[in-house]
Every structure is written in C-alpha cells, then in structure tokens.
N, C-alpha and C positions, 0 to 999 in steps of 0.2 A: 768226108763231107766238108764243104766250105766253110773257113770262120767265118760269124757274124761280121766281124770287123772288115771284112770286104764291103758290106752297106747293103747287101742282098737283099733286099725287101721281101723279094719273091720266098727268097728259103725262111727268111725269119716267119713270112705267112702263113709258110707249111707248117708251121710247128705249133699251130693252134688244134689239129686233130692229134699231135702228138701228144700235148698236153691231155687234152680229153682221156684219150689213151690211156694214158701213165695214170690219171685220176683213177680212172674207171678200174683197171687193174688192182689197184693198192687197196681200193677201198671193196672191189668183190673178195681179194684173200683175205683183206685184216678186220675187215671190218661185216661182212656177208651180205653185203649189200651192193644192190645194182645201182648207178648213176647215169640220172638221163639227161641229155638234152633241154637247157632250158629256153625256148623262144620268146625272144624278144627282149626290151629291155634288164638290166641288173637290178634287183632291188637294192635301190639306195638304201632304204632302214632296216632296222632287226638282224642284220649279220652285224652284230657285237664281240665274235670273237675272231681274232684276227694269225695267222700262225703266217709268219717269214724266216725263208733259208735262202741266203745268200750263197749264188754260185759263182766260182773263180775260174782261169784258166784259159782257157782255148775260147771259151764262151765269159761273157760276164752276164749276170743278168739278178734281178730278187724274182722268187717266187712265193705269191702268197695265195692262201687256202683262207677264204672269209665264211663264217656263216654265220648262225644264233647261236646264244648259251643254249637252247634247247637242243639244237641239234647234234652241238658240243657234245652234250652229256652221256646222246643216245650214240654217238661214235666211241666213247670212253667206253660206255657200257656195255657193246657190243667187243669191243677189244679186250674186254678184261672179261667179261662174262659173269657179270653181276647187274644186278638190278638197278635200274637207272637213279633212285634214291641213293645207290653205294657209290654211283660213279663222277655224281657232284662237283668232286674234290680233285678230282682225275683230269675232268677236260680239257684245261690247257695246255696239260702233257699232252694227253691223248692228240690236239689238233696240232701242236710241236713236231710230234711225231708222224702222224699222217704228212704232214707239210714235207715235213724231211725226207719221206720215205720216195710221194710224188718228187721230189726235184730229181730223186737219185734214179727213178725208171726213168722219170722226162731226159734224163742226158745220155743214158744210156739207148733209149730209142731213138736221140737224134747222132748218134753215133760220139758220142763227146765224153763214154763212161769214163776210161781213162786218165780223160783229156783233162778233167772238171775234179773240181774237190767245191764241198760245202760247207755253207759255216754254220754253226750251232743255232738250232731255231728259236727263234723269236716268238712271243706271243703276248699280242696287245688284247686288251677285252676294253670295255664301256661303249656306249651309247652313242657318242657326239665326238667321233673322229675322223680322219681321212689320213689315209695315206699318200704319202706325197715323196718323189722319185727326187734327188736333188739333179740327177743327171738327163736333160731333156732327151728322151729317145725312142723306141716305141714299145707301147702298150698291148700286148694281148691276153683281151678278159675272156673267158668261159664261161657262160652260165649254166651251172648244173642245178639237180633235184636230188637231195637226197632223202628217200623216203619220204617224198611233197616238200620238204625244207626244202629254201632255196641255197646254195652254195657259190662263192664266187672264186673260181681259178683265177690266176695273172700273173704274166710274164713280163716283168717290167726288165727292157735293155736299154741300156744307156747309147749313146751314139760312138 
C-alpha cells in the first residue's frame, strides 16, 4: 500500500471505514460489544476521557479513542468482568488500552502492521479540553455509539 507521505488524499479517505473497522473489532472481542455508526455531528461535550497512541514509521499519525467517564467504566468493566462499581479505578487503563489495541488492528488493516510501531498510550480525562495536533494535516473523526454512549475515533496526520 502507498505511504501517506505521497499526499494521497484519496487513500488517507479510505481509511475512515478502516478505522471503524479496527474499532468495531477490538471492541466486539474485548469488550462484547457492538459499535455502531453515529450520524451526524460529534458530541462536543461529555466525552471527558480521552486515550492517545501515537503511531510511527511508514505511516505517522495519533490516534485517539474519546468518550465519557461513564462509558469508561462500562468498557473497564466489561474487560475485566466486574461490576461497573469495581471498575471505577480501571477506566483509563481500560480506554489506554482499547486505544492501543484499535491503532494496532487500524495499521495492520491498512497493510502498515510491520511497517508502524506505537507509542505508549496516553490518557487525558476532565471536562473543558481539546485536543489540538501541533502538525497541520488531515483529520479523520468517527462517530460511534457504544451501547447509546456516544464515542469519538480520530486519525489525526500530519502533512
């Protein structure tokens, strides 16, 4: 497959059903949940916890997994198989790790497994943030549902 670094718009495009994809996967094994499709705009508020893995290589890019502390907790707590009271404490491992898990199917389905290494995930939580790319390039968001929660995917590449 082409590197990004050719400017390919077109193939960087395709990789928005990829992503889906790779979401949708990680989270029916690890978590037994289905991810659907969310239409229309992103919820700006209430996704408070924020998990980023930085990919290297053949591909550059961050990938980040957004949703709420509630929805956090029921992914920890479906991962670990404990009652969502027990899994509290867990959730920003738990979306650490979901995060990490999506980049590693997303590069292997864009044929890049190889090619790409990941850096240790990241996880912001509060209220009143944004994330912001320092390297202007292109963006592609996802809106999923998980279990009605809203969920925000994003491929942020730099140019």
């Amino acid at each position: 497959m082409a590197s990004p670094a050719s400017g390919n718009a077109v193939l960087i495009m395709s990789w928005r059903g990829s992503l889906f994809d790779a979401a949708s996967e990680v989270f029916s094994m690890m978590v037994g949940a289905r991810l659907v499709p969310a239409h229309g705009e992103e919820p700006s508020c209430g996704l408070s916890v924020t998990g980023t893995v930085g990919i290297a290589g053949a591909m550059r890019a961050i990938l980040s997994v957004r949703c709420s502390t509630y929805a956090a907790t029921k992914i920890a707590s479906h991962m670990l198989g404990v009652p969502v009271e027990e899994a509290v404490a867990q959730n920003c491992d738990a979306i650490g790790e979901i995060c990490n898990m999506v980049a590693g199917q997303f590069k292997a389905k864009i044929g890049f497994e190889a090619e790409c290494l990941l850096t240790v995930p990241t996880v912001i939580t509060g209220s009143d943030y944004r994330v912001h790319s320092a390297a202007q390039g292109t963006r592609l968001e996802v809106p999923a549902l998980y279990n009605g929660e809203p969920l925000s995917l994003a491929l942020d590449i730099p140019k």
